[in-house]
N, C-alpha and C positions, 0 to 999 in steps of 0.2 A: 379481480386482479389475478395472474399468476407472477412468480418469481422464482428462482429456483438459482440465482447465481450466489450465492453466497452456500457454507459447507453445513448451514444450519436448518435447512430448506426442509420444510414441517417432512417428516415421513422420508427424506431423502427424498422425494419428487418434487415438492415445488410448495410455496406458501399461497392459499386461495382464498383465505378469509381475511386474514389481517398476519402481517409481516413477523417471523419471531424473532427480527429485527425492532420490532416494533411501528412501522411505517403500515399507517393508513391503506382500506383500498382506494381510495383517494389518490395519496401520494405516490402511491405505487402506479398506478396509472398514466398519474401524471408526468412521472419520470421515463414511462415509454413512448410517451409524446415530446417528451424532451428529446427522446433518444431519435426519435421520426426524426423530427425539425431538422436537428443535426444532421443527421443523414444526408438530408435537403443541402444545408449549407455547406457540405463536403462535396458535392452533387457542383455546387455550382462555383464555388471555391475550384476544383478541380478545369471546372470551363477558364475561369480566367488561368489558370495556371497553363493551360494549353494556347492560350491569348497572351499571354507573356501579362497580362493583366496583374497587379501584387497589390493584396487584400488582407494585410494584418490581423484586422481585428475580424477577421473570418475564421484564420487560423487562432487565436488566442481565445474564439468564441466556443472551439471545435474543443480544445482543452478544457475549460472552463465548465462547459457543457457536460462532456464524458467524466470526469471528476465529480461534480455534484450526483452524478448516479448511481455512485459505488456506496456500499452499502456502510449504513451508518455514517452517511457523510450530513446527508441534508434533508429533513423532514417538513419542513416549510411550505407547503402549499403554496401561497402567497408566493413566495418568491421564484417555484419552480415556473410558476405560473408565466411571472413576470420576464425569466428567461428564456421564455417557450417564445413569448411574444418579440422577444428582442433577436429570438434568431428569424423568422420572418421576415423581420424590416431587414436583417441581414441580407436572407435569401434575396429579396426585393431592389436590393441595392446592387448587390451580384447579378442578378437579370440583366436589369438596365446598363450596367457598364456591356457586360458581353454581348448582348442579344444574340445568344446561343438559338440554333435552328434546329438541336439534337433533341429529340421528342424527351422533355423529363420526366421522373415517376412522379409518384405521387405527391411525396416527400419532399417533393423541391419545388411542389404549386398552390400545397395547403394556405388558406388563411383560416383563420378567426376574425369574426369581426364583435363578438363578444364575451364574456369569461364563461357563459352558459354553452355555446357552443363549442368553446376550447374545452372544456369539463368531459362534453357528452360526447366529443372526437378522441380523448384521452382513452374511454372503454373501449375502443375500435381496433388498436394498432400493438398489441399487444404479440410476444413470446409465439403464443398458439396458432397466429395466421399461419404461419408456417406449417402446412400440416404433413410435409416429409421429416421424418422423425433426423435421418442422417443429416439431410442437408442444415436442420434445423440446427443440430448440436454442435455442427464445425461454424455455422456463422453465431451461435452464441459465444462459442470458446475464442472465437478469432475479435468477436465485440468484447470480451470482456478480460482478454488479453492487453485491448485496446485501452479501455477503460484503466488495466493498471499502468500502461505506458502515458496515460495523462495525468494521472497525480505526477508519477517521476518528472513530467515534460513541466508541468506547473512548478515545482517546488524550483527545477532549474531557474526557470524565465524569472522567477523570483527574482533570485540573483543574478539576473542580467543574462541568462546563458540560453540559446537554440538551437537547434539541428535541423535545417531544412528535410533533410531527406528523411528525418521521422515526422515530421510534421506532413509531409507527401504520401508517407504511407498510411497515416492514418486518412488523409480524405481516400487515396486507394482500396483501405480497406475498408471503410465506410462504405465507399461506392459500391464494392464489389455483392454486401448484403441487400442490396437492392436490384441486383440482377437478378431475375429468373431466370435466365438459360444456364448458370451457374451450376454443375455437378460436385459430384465428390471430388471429384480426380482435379476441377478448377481450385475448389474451395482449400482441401487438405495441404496445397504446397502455400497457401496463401496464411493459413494459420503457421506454418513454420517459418516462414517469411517474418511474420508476429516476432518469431522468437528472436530474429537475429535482430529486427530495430529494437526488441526490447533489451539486448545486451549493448545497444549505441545508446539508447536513451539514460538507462544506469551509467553507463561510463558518461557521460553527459554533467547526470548530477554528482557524480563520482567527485570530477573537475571542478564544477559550482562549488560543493564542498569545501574541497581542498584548497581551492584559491581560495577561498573568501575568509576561511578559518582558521586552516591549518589542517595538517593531517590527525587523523585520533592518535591518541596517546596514551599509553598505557596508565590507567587513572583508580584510585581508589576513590570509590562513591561516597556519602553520606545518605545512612538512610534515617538518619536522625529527623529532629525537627529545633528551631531555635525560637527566641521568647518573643520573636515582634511579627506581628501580622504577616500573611503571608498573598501569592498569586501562586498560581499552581496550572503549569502550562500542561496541555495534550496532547494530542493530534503529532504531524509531523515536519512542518513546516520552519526549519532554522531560520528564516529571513524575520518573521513575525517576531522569533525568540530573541535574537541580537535587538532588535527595537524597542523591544519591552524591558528587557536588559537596560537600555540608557536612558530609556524614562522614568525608569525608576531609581537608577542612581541617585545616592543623598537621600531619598524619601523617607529612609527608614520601614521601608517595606521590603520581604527575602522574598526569593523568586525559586520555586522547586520544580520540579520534571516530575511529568510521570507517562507512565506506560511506555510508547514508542517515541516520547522525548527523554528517555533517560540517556542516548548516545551522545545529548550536547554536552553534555559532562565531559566526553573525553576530549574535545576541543581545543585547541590550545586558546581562543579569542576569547572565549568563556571565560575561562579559571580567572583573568585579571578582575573580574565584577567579583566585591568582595560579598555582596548580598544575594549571590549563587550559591544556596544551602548546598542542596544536591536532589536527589530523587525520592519522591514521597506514592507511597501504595506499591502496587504492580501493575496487572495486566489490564487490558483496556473494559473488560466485563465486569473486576470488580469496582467499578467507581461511584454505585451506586450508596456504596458504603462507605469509599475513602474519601468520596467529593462531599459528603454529609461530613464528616470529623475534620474535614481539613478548614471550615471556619471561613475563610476566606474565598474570594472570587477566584472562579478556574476559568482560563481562557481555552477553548476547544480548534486548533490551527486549522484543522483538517479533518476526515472522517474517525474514524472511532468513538461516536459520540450513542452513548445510550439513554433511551429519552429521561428525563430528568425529574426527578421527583417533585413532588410538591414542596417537599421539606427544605429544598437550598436551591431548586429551579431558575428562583432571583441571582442566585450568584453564577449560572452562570455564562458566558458569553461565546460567542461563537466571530468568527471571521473566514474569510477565504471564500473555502466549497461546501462547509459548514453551514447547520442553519438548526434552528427547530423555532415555532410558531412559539414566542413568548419570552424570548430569551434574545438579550440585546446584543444587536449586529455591530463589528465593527466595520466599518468601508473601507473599501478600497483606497490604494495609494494613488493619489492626483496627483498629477505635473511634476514627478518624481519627489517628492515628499513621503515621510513616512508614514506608517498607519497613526492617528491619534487614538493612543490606549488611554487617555486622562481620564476617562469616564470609570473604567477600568483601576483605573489607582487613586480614584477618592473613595471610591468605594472599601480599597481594602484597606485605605486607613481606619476606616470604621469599624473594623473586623478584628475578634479575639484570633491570637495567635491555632496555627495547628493544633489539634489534639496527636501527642503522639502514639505513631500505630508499631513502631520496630526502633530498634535502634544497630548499632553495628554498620555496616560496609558491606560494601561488593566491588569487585574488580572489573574492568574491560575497558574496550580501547583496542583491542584486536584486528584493527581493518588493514588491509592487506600491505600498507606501507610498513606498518608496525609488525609483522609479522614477517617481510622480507628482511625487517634488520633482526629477525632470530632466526632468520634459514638454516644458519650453519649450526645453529643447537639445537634445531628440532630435523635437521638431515639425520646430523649425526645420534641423534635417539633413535630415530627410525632404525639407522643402519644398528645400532649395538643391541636392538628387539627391544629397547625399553619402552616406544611407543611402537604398537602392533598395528593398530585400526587409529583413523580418524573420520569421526561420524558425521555427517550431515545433520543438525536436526535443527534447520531456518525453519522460517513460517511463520503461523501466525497461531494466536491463540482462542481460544472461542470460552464457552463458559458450560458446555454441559459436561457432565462427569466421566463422557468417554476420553475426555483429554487428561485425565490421569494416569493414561498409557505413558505420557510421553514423560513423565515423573519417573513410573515406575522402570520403566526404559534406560532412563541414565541412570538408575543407580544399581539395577541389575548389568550395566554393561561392565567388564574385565577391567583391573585397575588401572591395564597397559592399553587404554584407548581416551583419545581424546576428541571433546566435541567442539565440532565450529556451530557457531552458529549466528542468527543476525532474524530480527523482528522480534516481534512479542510472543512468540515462542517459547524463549528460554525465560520466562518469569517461571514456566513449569519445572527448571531445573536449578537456574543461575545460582537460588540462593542456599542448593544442597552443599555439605563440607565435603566433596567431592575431593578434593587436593591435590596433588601436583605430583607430577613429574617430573625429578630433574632440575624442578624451578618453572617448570613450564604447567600453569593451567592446568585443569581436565576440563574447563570450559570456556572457551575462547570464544567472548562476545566480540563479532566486525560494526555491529550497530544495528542500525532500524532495518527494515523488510528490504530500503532499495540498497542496501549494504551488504545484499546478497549477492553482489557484482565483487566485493571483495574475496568472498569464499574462491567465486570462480576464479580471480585470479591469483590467489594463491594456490589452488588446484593449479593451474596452469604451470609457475611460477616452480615449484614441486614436481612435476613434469619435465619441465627444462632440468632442475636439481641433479635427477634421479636418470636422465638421458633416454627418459622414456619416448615413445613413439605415439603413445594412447593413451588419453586422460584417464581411461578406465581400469588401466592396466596399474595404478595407483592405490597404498591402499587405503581408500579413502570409498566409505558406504554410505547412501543418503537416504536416509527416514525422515520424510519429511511433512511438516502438518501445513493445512492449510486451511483459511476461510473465506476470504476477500479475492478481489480479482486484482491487485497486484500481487497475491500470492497466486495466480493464472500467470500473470507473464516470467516470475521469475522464474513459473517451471519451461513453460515454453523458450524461456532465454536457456537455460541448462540443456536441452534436448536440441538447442541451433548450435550450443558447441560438442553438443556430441557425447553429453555425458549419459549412461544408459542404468535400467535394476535400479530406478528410483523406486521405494516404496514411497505412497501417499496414504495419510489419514487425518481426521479418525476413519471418514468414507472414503470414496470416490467419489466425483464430482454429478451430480442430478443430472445435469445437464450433456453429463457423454451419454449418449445412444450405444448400446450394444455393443453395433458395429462400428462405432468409432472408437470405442472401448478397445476392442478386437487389436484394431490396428495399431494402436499406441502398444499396447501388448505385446504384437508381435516383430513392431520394428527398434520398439524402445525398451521393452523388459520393465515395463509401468505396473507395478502390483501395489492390489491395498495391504493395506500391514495385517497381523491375524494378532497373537497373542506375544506380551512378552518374551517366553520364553521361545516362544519358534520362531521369534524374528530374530533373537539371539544367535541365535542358532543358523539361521540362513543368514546375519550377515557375517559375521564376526568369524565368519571361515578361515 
């Protein structure tokens, strides 16, 4: 195996023995024969798209596909397996409609004709083929851009919602990794390309959101716990959450958030279910601990799932793009019907309530509706110097101990600065007594990772405010962390509208080459972060 997309990647170079993910070289393999396959049915999805030919579940395959590959979504063997072979019969059904005469690669001719030979093809097609280091690292970044533009494109189509022309560019950019006459100078406009459908696809779920919910709301949390059994949601998927919400209505069973579900709180569709405690734990690393004391069954929507201990394994479940070998699936929705969670909720009648781990509140609801109805109070702070800086510090959060930068970060920044932020990031800072300005925050949660569409447009929004010409010209500084590869596209969406002098950490990404390094460097002003006090100090100018 190698691996190196995610910001945990052994050594900064890449993981070669087993995942610090925790993913098999097995599953790691398997999931770059997923990523082949795909390839394939983007390959040939794209012929019928030139044939005026329309092939749904090629595209919803392509989604599905590139989602179960990001990291910490899906460890299942078995099942990658089973999806490898279902894009095949796809590819095969694409053939036949088209009967394309355009010579295809590999990738869109492969079979298996049995799981020994899918196994021993899995070691084959891996990262490394690529043995141009340049070109290697733009079509990783531009795949794994892509990768977080398919969770966001999933959680839409959840809710009913599509974008053709991000659904086209991901077979385009699909395609385009399977060129060999490809250079830098093709590849590089094709990864910032990335960036701009990854600010339509955010605005996308933006929409789904907001129509289906409501806008967030400025919400004080619970981080309590109450005396009846409990489920305890993860991942990031709202459609799963509202479903499980009215199955369990009556039951006498409380339903909690944790990690990057603590934004369904600020909902308005939400707050009416009276057995919506509120949020239990923090970030998605430690659950290793909070899902043992929380007693009851965690359902996992989405990735951020860490493999699961012996000790409560049983409890817990997985659906969607989620998986791990041993822990029960819930399936998909048929014939527009909703997921049945019932398995799921006899279980936790059985189950002794939470153990409580904090108690008290937290605030947020900050996303960018809620934030245009206090323009004129946080203009007007700006203009009287009461707020000086507003920081960027979205992202994600990871679990080794260089991410207590971003700790000591907020609370070494000046009292006259306020932070946006949105993902599981801010579990490093949210629950500091930070305090307020004015009435306004010093930490303004917009919500989950694709909630980083809010920041931007309220950067924007503040731009119009202020009668500026240049988002940059704003003063507004972005420290931003990263792990996963939808924290890859929210920075590529940020650099298609132009915004520049992002720091990133704790590293920089394994996977930039030098001289792709170089370049971001010198058209974008993309620097790693050094020490609290010098980043202090270079931004806070």
């Amino acid at each position: 195996m190698f691996c190196y997309q995610c910001q945990e990647a052994s050594k900064n170079i890449g993981c070669s023995i087993k995942g610090v993910c925790g993913k098999s070289p097995e599953v790691a393999n398997l999931q770059d024969l997923l990523l082949f396959v795909t390839k394939g049915v983007a390959w040939w999805s794209h012929q019928a798209d030139v044939q005026s030919i329309e092939h749904r579940a090629a595209e919803k395959y392509i989604i599905d596909a590139m989602f179960i590959t990001i990291t910490n979504a899906n460890f299942d063997a078995h099942k990658i397996s089973e999806q490898i072979e279902k894009g095949t019969d796809i590819q095969q059904e694409l053939k036949e409609l088209t009967k394309s005469a355009e010579e295809a690669p590999e990738c869109a001719t492969w079979r298996s004709s049995n799981r020994e030979e899918l196994y021993a093809k899995s070691e084959t097609v891996g990262i490394l083929n690529e043995k141009n280091e340049d070109i290697r690292s733009l079509k990783e970044l531009l795949i794994y851009g892509m990768k977080g533009m398919a969770a966001y494109a999933e959680h839409a189509a959840n809710l009913g919602y599509s974008n053709a022309e991000v659904n086209r560019f991901m077979k385009k950019g699909l395609v385009a990794t399977t060129d060999t006459t490809l250079g830098v100078d093709e590849l590089l406009p094709l990864v910032l390309e990335c960036g701009k459908y990854g600010v339509d696809v955010m605005a996308l779920l933006d929409k789904a959101n907001t129509e289906s919910y409501g806008h967030p709301e400025i919400t004080t949390v619970n981080l309590g716990v109450g005396k009846n059994p409990g489920i305890l949601v993860s991942g990031h998927d709202l459609k799963d959450f509202e479903e499980l919400l009215k199955q369990t209505e009556g039951t006498g069973i409380d339903i909690y958030t944790h990690s990057e579900m603590l934004p369904a709180n600020y909902y308005p569709a939400f707050k009416k279910f009276k057995h919506f405690v509120g949020n239990y734990g923090n970030s998605w690393w430690a659950q290793t601990q909070e899902f043992e004391s929380f007693n009851g069954p965690v359902l996992l929507t989405t990735n951020c799932l860490v493999p699961p201990k012996a000790s409560y394994k049983e409890r817990v479940y997985t659906t969607g793009a989620a998986g791990f070998d041993g822990c029960t699936h819930i399936a998909e929705r048929q014939n527009g019907q909703p997921k049945d969670f019932s398995v799921l909720i006899e279980h936790a009648k059985k189950c002794a309530a939470p153990v409580e781990i904090e108690t008290g509140t937290l605030t947020g609801g900050f996303a960018h509706n809620q934030v245009a109805a206090l323009a004129d109070k946080v203009v007007d702070a700006v203009k009287s110097g009461a707020i000086k800086k507003f920081v960027v510090m979205a992202g994600c959060d990871g679990r080794m101990n260089d991410r207590n930068y971003y700790t000591d970060f907020a609370e070494a920044l000046p009292k006259d600065s306020v932070i946006l932020t949105a993902g599981c990031a801010k579990y490093r800072y949210n629950k500091l007594p930070l305090g307020d300005i004015g009435g306004i925050p010093r930490v303004l949660d917009a919500g989950q990772c694709n909630d980083s569409y809010s920041l931007a447009v309220t950067a924007l929004k503040l731009k119009e405010a202020f009668g500026l010409e240049d988002i940059n010209e704003l003063p507004i500084v972005y420290n931003i962390a990263w792990y996963e590869q939808k924290a890859v596209i929210v920075l590529l969406a940020l650099l298609s509208l132009g915004v520049k002098n992002i720091h990133l950490g704790p590293t920089l990404p394994a996977f930039l080459s030098p001289n792709v390094t170089k370049v971001l460097v010198e058209n974008f002003g993309i620097a790693p972060i050094a020490t609290v006090e010098e980043d202090i100090e270079t931004l806070m100018v």
